[in-house]
C-alpha positions as CSV (number, residue, x, y, z in Angstrom):
1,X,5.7,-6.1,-8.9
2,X,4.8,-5.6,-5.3
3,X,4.9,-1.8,-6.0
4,X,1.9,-2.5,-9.1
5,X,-0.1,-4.9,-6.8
6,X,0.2,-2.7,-3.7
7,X,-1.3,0.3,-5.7
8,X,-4.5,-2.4,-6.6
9,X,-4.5,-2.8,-2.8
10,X,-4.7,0.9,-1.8
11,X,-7.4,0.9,-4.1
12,X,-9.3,-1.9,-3.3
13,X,-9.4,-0.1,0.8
14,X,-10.4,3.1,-1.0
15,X,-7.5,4.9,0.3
16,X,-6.6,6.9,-2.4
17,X,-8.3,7.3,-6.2
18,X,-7.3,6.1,-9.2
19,X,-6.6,9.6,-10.6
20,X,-4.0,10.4,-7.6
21,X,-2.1,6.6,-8.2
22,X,-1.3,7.6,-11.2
23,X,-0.5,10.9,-10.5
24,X,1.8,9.6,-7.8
25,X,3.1,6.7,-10.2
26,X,4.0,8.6,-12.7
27,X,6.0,11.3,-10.8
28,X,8.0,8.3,-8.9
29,X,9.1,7.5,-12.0
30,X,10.9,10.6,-12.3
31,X,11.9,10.9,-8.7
32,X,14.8,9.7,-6.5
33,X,14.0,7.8,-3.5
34,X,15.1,10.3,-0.1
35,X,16.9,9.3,2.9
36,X,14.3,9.1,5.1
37,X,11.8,7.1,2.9
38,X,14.9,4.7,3.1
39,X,15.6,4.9,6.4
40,X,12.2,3.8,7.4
41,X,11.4,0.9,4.5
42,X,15.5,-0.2,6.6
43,X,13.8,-0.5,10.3
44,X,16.8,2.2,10.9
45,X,14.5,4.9,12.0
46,X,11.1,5.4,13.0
47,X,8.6,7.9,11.2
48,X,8.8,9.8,14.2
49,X,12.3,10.2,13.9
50,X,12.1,11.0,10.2
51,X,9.6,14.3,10.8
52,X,11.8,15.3,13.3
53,X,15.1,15.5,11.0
54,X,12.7,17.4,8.5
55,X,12.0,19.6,11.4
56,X,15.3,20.2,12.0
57,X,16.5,21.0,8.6
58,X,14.5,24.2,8.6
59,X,16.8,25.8,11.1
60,X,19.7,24.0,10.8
61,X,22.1,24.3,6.7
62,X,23.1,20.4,6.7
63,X,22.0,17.5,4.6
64,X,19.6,14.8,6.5
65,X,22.5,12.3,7.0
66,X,24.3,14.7,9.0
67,X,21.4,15.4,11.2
68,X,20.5,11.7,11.5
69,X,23.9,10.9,12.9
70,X,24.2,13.6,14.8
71,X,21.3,12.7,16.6
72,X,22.0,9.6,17.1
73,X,20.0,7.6,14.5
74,X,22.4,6.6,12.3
75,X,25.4,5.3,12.4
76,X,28.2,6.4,9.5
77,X,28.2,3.3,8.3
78,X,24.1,2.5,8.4
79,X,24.4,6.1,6.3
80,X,26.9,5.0,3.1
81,X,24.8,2.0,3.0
82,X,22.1,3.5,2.4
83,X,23.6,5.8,0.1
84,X,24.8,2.6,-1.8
85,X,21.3,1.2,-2.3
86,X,18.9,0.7,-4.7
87,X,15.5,1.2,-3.5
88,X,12.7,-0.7,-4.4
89,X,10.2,0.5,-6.6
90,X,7.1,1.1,-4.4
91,X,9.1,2.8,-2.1
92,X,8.9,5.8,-4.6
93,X,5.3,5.7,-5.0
94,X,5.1,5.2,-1.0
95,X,7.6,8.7,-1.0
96,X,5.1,10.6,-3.7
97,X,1.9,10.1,-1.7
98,X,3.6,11.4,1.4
99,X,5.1,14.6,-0.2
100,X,1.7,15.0,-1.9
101,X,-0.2,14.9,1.6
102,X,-2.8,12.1,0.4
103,X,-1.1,9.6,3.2
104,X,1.5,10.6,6.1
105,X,4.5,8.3,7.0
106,X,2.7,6.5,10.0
107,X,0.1,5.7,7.4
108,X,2.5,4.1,4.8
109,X,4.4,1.9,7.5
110,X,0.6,0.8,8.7
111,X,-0.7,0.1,5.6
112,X,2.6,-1.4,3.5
113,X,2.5,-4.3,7.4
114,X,-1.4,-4.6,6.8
115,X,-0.3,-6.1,3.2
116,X,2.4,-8.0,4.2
117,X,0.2,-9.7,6.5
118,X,-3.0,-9.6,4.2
119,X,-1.0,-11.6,1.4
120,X,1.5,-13.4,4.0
121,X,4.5,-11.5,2.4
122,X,7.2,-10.7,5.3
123,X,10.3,-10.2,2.6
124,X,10.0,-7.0,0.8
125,X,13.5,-7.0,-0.5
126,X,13.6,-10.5,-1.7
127,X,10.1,-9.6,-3.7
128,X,11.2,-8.7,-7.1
129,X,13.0,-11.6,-7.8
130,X,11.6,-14.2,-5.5
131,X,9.4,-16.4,-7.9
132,X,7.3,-18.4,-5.1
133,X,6.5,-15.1,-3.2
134,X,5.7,-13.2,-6.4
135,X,3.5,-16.5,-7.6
136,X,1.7,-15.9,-3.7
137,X,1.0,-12.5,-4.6
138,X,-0.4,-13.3,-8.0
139,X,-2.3,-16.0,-6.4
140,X,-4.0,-13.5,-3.7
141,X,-4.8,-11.0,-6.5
142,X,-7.0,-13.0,-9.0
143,X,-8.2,-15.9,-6.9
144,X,-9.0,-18.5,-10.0
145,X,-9.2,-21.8,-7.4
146,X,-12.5,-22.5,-8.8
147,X,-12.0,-23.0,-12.0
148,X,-10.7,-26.2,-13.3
149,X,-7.7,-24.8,-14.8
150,X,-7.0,-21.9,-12.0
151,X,-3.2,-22.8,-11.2
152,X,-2.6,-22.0,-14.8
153,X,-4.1,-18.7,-14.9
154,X,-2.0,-17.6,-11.4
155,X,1.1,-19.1,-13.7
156,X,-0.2,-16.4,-16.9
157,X,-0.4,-13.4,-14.8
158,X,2.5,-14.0,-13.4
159,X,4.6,-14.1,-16.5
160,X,2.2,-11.5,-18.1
161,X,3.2,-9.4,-15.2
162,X,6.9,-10.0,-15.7
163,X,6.7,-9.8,-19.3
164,X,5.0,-6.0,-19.2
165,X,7.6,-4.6,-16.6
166,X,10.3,-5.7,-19.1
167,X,8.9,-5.0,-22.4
168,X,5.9,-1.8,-21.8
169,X,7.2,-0.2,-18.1
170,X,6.6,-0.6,-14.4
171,X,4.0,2.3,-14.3
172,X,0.7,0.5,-14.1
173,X,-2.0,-0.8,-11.7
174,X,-3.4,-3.8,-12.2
175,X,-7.3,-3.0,-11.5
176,X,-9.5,-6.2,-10.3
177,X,-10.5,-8.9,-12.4
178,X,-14.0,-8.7,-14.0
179,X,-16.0,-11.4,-15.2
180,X,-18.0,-11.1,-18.4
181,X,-19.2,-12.4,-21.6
182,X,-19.6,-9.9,-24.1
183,X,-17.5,-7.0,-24.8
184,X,-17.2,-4.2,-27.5
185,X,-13.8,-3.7,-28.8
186,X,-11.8,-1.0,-29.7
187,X,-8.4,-1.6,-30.7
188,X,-6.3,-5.1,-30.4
189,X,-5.3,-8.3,-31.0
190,X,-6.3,-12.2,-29.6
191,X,-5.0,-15.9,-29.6
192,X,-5.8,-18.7,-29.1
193,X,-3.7,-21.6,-26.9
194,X,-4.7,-25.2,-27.3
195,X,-3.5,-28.5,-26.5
196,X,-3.7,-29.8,-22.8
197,X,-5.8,-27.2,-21.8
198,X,-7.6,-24.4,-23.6
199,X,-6.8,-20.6,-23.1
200,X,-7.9,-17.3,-25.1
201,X,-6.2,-14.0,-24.2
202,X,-6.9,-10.6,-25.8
203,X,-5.8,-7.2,-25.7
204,X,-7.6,-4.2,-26.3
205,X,-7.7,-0.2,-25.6
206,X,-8.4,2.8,-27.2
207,X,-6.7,4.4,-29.9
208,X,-4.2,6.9,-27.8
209,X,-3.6,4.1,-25.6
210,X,-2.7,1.3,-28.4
211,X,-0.1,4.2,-30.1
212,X,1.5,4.5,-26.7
213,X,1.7,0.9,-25.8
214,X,2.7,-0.2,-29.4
215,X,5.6,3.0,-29.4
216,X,7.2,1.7,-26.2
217,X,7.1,-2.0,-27.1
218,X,8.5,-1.5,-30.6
219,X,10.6,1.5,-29.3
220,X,9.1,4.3,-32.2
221,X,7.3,7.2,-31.7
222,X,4.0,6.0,-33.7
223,X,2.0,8.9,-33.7
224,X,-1.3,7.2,-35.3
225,X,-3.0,4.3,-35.1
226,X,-1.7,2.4,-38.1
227,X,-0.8,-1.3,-39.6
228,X,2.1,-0.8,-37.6
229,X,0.5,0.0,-34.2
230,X,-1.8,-3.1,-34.9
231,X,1.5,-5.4,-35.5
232,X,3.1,-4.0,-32.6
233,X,-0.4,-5.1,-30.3
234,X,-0.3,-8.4,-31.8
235,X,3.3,-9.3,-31.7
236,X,3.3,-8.1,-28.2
237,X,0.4,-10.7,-27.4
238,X,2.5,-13.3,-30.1
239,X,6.1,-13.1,-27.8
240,X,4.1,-13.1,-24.2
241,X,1.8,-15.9,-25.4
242,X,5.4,-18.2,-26.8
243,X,7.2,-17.8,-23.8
244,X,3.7,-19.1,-21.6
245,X,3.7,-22.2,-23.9
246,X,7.4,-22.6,-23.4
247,X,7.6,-22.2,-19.7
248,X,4.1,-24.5,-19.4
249,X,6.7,-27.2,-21.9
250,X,9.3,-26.9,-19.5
251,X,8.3,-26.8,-15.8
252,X,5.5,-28.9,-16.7
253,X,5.7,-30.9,-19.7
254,X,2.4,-29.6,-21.0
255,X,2.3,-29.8,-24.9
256,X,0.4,-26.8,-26.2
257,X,0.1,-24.8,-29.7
258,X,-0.6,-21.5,-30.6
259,X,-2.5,-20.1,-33.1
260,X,-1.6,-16.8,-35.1
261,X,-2.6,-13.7,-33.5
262,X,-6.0,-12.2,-35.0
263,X,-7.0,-8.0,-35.2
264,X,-10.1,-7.2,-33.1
265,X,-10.8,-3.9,-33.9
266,X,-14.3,-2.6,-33.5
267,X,-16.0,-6.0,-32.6
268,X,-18.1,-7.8,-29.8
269,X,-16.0,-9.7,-28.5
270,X,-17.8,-13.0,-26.6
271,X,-15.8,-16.1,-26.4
272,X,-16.9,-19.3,-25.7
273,X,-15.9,-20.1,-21.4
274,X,-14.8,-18.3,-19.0
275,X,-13.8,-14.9,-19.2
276,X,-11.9,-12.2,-17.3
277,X,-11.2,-8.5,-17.9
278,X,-8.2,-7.3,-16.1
279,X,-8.2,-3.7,-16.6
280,X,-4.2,-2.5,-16.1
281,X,-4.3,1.5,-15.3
282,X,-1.2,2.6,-17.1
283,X,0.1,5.9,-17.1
284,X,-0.8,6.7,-20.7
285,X,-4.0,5.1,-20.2
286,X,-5.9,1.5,-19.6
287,X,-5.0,-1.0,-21.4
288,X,-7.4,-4.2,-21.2
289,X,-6.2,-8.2,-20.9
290,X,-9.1,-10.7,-21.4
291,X,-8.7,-14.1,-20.9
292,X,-10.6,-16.6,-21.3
293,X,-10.5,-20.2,-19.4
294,X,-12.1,-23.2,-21.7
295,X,-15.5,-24.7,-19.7
């Protein structure tokens, strides 16, 4: 998740656009993460040192580990570590915007610190699968402390986060949160959660994007937007929205119900309380979440 909420970060600093993140993002999805990236996100060498092993390679026929130690920045052991290693997600989208030229590596190292310190993170490695840390970064990105019910929208985007990284695909940016109070539809679902607390959550997109979304969470190749494509949207919302309840039951003994999920095709959509649009820049296209917070 860090590598989805550094992208928002880049963008919020208008570093880079949206159109080259998700250039980037979707070509590190395709790509293999190279020694020297790796070398750098290890603290074994510095960016410096990296360019200068590039350098090098033009004149000299031998791989980049064989340069590195030879130099004397690795060691042979530092090297089949790192050969052994699974890199980190955002360390491929850090790699694609250097090889593209839209940041250099002294740029990445300065701007991946400046959001380790923004959002008090100081253990990438641990991030994936450390819940407190991913529940800070949650927390930094949507700020709901003033609303009554704010700690349980941090706990919703957390798990909404998780649940699209293991059911849709890592390539997507979350965008900022938007407040509103009417919206058109175009294609999607809602439901409602009630009991302790009241919460409405939506999702909507356009037609290519709900056939793309729908084909990779019921794993077909839909090819129009069908009855099918609509079940897929609403079951989607159905599973995220059971497993909120259930995790709400368990850490926190909160009784809640959901309703049925309900089509909200080509509709103004304007629930009662609060509502926010998180706009989530997917490779194939934006899909919306709205969520609405009970007054």
């Amino acid at each position: 998740m860090f590598t989805q909420l550094f992208g928002n970060y880049l963008l919020r600093k208008a570093i880079i656009t949206p159109e080259e993140l998700l250039e980037c993002m979707t070509e590190a999805g395709k790509s293999h993460a190279k020694l020297g990236t790796l070398c750098i996100h290890a603290g074994l060498m510095s960016s410096a040192e990296v360019e200068k092993v590039y350098i090098l390679q033009t004149h000299r026929d031998e791989r980049f580990g064989e340069i590195a130690i030879e130099e004397g920045y690795l060691t042979q052991e530092q090297l089949d570590n790192l050969m052994e290693q699974q890199p980190p997600s955002y360390i491929l989208l850090a790699q694609c915007l250097t090889e593209k030229g839209i940041l250099n590596h002294d740029e990445v190292e300065r701007l991946l610190a400046d959001y380790q310190m923004e959002t008090e993170l100081y253990d990438l490695e641990m991030m994936e699968d450390h819940k407190d840390r991913f529940k800070k970064m949650v927390t930094h990105f949507c700020n709901f402390s003033d609303l009554r019910n704010g700690e349980v929208g941090v706990c919703y985007l957390q798990l909404l986060f998780n649940n699209l990284i293991r059911f849709i695909g890592d390539d997507f940016t979350p965008m900022d949160l938007v407040p509103f109070q009417e919206y058109i539809t175009h294609y999607g679902a809602k439901q409602s959660i009630e009991g302790s607390f009241q919460l409405q959550s939506a999702i909507e997109t356009n037609e290519q994007a709900a056939i793309a979304f729908a084909s990779r969470y019921a794993g077909e190749n839909f090819e129009e937007y069908d009855e099918f494509v609509s079940a897929s949207l609403q079951d989607f919302l159905n599973l995220h929205n059971g497993l909120f309840v259930v995790n709400m039951s368990n850490s926190d003994a909160v009784e809640l119900e959901i309703d049925a999920p309900e089509e909200i095709d080509n509709m103004l959509y304007a629930p009662d309380g609060y509502t926010y649009l998180l706009p989530l820049a997917f490779t194939f296209g934006t899909v919306n979440f709205l969520i609405t917070f009970a007054k």
